[in-house]
N, C-alpha and C positions, 0 to 999 in steps of 0.2 A: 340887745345885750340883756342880759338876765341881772337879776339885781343882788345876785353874788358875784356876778364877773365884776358889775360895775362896782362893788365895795373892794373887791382885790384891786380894781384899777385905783380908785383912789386910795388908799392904802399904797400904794408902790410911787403913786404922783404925789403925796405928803412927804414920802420917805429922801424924793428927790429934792423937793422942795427947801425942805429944811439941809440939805448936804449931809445927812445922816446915811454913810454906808454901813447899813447894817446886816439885811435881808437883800439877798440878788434875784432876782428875776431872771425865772425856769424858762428857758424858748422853746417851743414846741418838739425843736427833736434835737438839741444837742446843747452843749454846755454856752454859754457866753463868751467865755473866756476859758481859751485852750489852759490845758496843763503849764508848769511853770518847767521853763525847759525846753519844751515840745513843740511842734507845731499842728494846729488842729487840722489834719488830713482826714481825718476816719468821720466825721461828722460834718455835716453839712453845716451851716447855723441856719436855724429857723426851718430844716427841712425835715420830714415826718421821718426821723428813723430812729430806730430802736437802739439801744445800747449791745454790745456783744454779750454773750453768754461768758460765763469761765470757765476757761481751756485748762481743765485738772492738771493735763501737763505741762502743760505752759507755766501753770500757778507755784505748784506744788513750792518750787526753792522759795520763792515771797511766803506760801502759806506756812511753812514751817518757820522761817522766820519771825513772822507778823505773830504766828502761835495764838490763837484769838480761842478763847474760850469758844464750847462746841454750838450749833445750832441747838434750839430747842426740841425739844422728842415731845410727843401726844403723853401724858400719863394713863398708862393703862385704867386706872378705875375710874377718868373722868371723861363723862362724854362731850364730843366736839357741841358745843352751844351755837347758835344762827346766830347772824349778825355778817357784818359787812367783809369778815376775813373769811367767814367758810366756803370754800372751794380754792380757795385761792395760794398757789402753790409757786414755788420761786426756789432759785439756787442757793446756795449755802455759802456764801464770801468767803469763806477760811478753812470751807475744805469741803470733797468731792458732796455729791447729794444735793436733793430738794429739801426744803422744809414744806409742807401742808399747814397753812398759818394757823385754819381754823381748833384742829385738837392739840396743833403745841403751845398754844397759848391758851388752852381752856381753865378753866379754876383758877386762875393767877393773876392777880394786875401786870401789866407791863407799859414801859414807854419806848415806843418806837420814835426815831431821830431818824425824816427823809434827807440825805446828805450827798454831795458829790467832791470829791478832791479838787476841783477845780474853783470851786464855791470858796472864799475869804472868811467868811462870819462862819461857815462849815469847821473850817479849820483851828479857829479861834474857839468855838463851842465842844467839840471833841476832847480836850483835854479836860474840859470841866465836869465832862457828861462821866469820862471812864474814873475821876476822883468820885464822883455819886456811886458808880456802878460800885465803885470798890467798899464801898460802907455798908454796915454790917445791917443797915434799916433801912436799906435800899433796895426798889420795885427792881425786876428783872431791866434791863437798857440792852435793844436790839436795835441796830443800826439798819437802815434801808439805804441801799447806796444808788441811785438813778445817774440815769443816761451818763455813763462812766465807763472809762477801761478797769474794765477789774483791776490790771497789774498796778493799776495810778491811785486806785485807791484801797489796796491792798501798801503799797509801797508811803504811802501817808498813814497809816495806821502805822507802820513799821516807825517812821519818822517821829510819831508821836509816841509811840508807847501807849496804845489801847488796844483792850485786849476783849473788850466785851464784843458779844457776837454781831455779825452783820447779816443780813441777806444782798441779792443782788436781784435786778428789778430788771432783767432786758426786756421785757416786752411791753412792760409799764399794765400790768394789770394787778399788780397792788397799788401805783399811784392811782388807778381808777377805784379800785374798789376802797380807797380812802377819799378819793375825790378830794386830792390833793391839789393847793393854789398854785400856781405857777411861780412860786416862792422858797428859796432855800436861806437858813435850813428853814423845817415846818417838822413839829412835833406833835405827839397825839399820844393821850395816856387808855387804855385797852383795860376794859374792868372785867371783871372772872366771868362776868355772864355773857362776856363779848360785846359788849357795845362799848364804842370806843368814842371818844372824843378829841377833834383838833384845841391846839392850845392856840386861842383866841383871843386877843390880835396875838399875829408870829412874834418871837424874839425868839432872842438869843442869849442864852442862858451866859450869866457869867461866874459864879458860883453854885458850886453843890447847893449850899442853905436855901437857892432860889428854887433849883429843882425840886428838892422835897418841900416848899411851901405850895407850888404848883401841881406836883403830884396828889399833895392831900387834898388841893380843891376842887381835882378833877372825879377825883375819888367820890369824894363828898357828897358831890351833883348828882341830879339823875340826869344827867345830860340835857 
């Protein structure tokens, strides 16, 4: 065991310890805990498989509903910066297309939110992330939704009323190229020159004032 798996491990064995459900632990290939309603047919637990892609047609009556602010676009006069997002390409949660993470997030801070519907402290921290998003001194907030049915966590965003944009992660090669813990939610704030950094130990946001005290410190660092 590497001696970041063993500080996630204890890190998840404190969390138990104490009876503190705060953060869920990620299984290798599907949710913990199916959808509320549902029953977990489509994922194995614990078995290597990817999340589905979204089915534009499938989507569409949720994505018009859900209405989620657009994917980000490359800006033309800034060039995509190295770092751990460049190459790395994923679908657009809220409507048809990929995003290319590395030039649409180039020149810009942003905070990316790894999240699943099926995740409790996910569903609790979303409503406080999209009161952040909405303020006027607020870093861009892009949602990563892993190993999920798009239509379950498209249809919780509806539930909640968030509108800020999400990606979808089916093949988990942005949880790699974040080297992301087996931990939901897990956030990470992304500085203009692309280097990003995880927010260290995980929470769970519960007001806006905490995110922008977090944002500025990650800001701050050179990582």
């Amino acid at each position: 065991m590497t001696s970041s798996e063993l500080r996630w491990t204890i890190v998840v064995v404190l969390l138990a310890a104490v009876g503190v459900v705060a953060l869920w632990p990620l299984l290798k290939g599907g949710p913990s805990v199916p959808p509320s309603g549902s029953v977990n047919q489509q994922f194995g637990i614990g078995a290597d498989v990817a999340s589905p892609a979204p089915d534009d047609v499938e989507l569409a009556p949720l994505r018009r509903e859900a209405a989620l602010a657009p994917c980000p676009l490359p800006a033309l006069d800034v060039p995509a910066p190295p770092g751990p997002l460049a190459g790395v390409v994923v679908p657009c949660l809220g409507s048809p297309g990929a995003v290319d993470l590395g030039p649409a997030l180039a020149g810009r801070p942003v905070l990316l939110n790894v999240w699943a519907s099926w995740c409790a402290p996910c569903r609790e921290e979303i409503p406080v992330l999209s009161d952040y998003a909405d303020d006027s001194g607020a870093i861009a907030v892009i949602g990563v939704n892993v190993q999920d049915r798009p239509s379950d966590a498209l249809q919780l965003l509806v539930d909640l009323g968030a509108r800020y944009p999400s990606v979808a992660d089916p093949e988990g090669d942005l949880r790699a190229a974040l080297q992301a813990p087996p931990i939901l939610p897990t956030s990470y704030v992304v500085r203009p020159d692309g280097s990003l950094q995880r927010v260290d130990p995980p929470a769970v946001f519960r007001t806006p004032e905490e995110i922008r005290l977090t944002v500025g410190r990650y800001l701050a660092s050179s990582g």
